[in-house]
N, CA, C and O of each residue as an XYZ file, in Angstrom:
376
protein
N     220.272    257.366     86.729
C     219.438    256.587     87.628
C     217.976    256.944     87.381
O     217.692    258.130     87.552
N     216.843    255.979     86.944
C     215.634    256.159     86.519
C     214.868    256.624     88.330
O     215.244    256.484     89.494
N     213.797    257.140     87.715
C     213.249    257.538     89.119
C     212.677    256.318     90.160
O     212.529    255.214     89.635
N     212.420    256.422     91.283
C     212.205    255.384     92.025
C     210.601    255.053     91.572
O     210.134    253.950     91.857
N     209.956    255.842     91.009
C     208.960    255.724     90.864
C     208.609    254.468     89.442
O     208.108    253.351     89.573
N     208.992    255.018     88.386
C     209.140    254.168     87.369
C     209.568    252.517     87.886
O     208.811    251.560     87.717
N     211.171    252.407     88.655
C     211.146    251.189     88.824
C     209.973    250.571     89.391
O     209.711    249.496     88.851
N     209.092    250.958     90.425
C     208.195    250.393     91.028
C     206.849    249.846     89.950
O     206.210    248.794     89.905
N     206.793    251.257     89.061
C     206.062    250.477     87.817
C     206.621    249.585     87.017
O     205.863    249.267     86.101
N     207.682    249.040     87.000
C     208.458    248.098     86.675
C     208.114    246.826     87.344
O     207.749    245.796     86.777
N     208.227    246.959     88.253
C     208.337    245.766     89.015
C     206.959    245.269     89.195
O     206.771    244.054     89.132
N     205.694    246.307     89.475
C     204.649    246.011     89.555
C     204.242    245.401     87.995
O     203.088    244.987     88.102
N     204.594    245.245     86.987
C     204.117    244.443     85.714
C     204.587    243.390     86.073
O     203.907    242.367     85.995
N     206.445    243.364     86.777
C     206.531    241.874     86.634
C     205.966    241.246     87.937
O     206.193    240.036     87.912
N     205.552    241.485     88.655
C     205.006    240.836     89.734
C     203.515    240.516     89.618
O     203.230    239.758     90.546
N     202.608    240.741     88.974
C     201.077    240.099     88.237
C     200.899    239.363     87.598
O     199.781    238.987     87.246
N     202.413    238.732     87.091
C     201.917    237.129     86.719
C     202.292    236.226     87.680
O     201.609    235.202     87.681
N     203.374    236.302     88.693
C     203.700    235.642     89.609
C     202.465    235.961     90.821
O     202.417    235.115     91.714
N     201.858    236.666     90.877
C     200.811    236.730     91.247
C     199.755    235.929     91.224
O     199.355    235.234     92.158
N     199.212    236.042     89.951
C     198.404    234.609     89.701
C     198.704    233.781     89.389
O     197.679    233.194     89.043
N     199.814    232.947     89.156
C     200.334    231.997     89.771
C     200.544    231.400     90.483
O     200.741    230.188     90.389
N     200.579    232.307     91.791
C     200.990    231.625     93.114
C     199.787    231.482     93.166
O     199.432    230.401     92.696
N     198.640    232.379     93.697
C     197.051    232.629     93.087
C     196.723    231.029     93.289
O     196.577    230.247     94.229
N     196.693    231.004     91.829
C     196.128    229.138     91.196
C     196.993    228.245     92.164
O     196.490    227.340     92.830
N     198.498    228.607     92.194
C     198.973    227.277     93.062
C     199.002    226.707     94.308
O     199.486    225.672     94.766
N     198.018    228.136     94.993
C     197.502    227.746     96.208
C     196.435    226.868     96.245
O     196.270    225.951     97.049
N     195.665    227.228     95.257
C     194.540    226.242     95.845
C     194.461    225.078     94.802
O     193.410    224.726     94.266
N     195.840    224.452     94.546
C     196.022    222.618     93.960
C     197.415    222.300     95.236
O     198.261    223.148     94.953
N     197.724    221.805     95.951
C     198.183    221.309     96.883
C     199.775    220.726     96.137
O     200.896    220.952     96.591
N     199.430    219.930     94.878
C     200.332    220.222     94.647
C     201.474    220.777     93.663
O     202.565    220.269     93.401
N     200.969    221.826     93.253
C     201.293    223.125     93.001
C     201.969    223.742     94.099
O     203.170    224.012     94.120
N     201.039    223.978     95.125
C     202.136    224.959     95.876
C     203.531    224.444     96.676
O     204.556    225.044     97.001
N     203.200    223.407     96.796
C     204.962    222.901     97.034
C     205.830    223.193     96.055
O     206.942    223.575     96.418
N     205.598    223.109     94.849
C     206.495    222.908     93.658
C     207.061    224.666     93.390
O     208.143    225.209     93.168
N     205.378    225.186     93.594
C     205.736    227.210     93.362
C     206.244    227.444     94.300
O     207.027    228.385     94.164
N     206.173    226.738     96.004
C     207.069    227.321     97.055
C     208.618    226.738     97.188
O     209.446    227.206     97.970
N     208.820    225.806     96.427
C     210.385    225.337     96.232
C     211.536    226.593     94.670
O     212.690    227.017     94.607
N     210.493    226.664     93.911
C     210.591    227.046     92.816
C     210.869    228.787     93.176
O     211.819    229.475     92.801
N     209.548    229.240     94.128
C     210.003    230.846     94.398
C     211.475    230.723     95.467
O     212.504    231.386     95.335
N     211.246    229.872     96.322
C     212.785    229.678     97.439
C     213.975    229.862     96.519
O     214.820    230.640     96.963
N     214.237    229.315     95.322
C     215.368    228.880     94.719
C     215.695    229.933     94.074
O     216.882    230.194     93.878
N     214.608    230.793     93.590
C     214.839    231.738     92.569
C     215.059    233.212     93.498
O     215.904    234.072     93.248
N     214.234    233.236     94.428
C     214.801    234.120     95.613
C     215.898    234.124     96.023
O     216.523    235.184     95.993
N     216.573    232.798     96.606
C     217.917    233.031     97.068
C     218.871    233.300     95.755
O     219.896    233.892     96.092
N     218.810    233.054     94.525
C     219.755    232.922     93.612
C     219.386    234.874     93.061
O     220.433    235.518     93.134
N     218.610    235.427     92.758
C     218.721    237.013     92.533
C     218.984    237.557     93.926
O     219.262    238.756     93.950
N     218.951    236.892     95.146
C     219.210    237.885     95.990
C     220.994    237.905     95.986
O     221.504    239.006     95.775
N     222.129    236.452     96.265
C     222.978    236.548     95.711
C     223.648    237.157     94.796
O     224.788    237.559     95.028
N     222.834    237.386     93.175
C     223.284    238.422     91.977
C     223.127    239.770     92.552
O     223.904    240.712     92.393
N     221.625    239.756     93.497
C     221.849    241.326     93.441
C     222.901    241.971     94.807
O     223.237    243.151     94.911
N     223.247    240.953     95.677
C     224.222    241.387     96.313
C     225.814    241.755     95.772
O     226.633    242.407     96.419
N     226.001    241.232     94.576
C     227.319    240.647     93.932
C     226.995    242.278     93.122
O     227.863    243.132     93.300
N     225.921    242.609     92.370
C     225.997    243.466     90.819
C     224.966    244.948     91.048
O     223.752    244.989     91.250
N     225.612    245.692     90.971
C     224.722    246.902     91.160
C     223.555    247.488     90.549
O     222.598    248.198     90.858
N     224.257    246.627     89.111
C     222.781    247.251     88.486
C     222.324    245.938     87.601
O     222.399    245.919     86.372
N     221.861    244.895     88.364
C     221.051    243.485     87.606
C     220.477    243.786     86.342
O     219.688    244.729     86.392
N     220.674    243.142     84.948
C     219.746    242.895     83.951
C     220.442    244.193     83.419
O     219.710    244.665     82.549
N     221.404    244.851     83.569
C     221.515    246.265     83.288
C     220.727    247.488     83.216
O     221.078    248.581     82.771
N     219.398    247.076     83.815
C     218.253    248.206     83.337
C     217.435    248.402     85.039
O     216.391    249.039     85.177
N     218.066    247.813     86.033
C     217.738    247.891     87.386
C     218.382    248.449     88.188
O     219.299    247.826     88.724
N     218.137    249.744     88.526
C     219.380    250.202     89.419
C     218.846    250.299     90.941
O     217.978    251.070     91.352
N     219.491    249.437     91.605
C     218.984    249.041     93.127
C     219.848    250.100     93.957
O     221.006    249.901     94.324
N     219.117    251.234     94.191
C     220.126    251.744     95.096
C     220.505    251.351     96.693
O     221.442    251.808     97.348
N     219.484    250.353     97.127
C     219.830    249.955     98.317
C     220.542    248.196     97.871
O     219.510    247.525     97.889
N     221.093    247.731     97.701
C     221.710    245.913     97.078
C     221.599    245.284     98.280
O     220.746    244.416     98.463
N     222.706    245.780     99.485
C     222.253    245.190    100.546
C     221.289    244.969    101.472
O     221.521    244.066    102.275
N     219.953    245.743    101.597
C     218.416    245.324    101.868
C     217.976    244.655    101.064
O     217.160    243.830    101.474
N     218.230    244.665     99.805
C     217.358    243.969     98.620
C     217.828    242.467     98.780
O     216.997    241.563     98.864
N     218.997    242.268     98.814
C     219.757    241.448     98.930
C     219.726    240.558    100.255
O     220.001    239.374    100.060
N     219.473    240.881    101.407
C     218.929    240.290    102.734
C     217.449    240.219    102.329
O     216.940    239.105    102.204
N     216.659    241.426    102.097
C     215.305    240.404    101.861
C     214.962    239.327    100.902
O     213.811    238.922    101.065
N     215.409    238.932    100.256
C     215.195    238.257     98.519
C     216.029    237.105     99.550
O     215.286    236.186     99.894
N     217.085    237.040     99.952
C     217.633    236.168    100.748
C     216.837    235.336    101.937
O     216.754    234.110    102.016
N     216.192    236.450    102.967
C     215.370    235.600    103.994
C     214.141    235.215    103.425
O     213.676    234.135    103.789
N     213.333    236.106    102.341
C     211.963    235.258    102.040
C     212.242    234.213    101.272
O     211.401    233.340    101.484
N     213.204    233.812    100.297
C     213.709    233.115     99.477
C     213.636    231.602    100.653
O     212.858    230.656    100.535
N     214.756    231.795    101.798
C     215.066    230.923    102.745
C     213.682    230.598    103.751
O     213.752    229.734    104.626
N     212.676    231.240    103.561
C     211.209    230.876    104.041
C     210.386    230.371    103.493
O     209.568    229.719    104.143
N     210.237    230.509    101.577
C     209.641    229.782    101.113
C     210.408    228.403    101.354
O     209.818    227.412    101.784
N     211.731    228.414    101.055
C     212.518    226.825    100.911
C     211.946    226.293    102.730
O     211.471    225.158    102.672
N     211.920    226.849    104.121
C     211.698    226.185    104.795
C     210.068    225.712    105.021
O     209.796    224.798    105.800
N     209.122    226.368    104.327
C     207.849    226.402    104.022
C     207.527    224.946    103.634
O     206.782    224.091    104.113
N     208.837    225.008    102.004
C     208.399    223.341    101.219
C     208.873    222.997    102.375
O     207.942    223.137    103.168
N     209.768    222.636    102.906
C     210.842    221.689    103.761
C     209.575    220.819    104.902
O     209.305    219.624    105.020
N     208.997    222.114    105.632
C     207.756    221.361    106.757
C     206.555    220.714    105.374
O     205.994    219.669    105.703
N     206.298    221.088    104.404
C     204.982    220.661    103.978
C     205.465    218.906    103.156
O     204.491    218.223    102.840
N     206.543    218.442    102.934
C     207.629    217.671    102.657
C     207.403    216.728    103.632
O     206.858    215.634    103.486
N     207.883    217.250    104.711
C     207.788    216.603    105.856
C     206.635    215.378    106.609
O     206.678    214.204    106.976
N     205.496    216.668    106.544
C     204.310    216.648    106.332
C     203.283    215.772    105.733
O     202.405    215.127    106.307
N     203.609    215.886    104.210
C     203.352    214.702    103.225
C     203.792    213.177    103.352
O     203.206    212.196    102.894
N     205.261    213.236    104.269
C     205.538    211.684    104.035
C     204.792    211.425    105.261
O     204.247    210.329    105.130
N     204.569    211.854    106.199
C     204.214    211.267    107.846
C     202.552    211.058    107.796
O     201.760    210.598    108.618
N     202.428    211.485    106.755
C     200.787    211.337    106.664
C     200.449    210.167    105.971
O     201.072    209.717    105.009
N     199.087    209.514    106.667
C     199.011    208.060    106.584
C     198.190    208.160    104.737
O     197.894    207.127    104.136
């Protein structure tokens, strides 16, 4: 099991391009519907794997699955209700 520390430098590389990404896709309108449907989908679908697999990608060892797995699950299910009102939103507007 790698140290907790390392994974976090792990994760912090992959999280700085999704970073500026979201970044830019906030401020084009519509962009961020598309990055907030797009992060929903991809959230709920690794939070699922990582509830199911202990050690994702083989090189991730989650020692907590079931926190990881409820959070990746509810923010996942917040971006999707996020698009859902801005959706909404868009058609009711004149």
């Amino acid at each position: 099991m790698p140290p907790m520390r390392s994974v976090n430098r792990i994760q912090k590389i992959g999280d700085r391009p999704l970073i500026t990404r979201a970044y830019a896709a906030i401020l084009r309108p519509g962009w961020a519907l598309a990055y907030a449907l797009g992060a929903g989908v991809a959230l709920v679908i690794t939070g699922i794997w990582v509830a199911a697999d202990k050690e994702p990608l083989f090189i991730l060892h989650l020692p907590n699955n079931g926190s990881d797995a409820v959070f990746h699950i509810a923010f996942g299910l917040l971006f999707l209700a996020i698009a859902a009102v801005q959706l909404n939103r868009d058609r009711t507007a004149p």
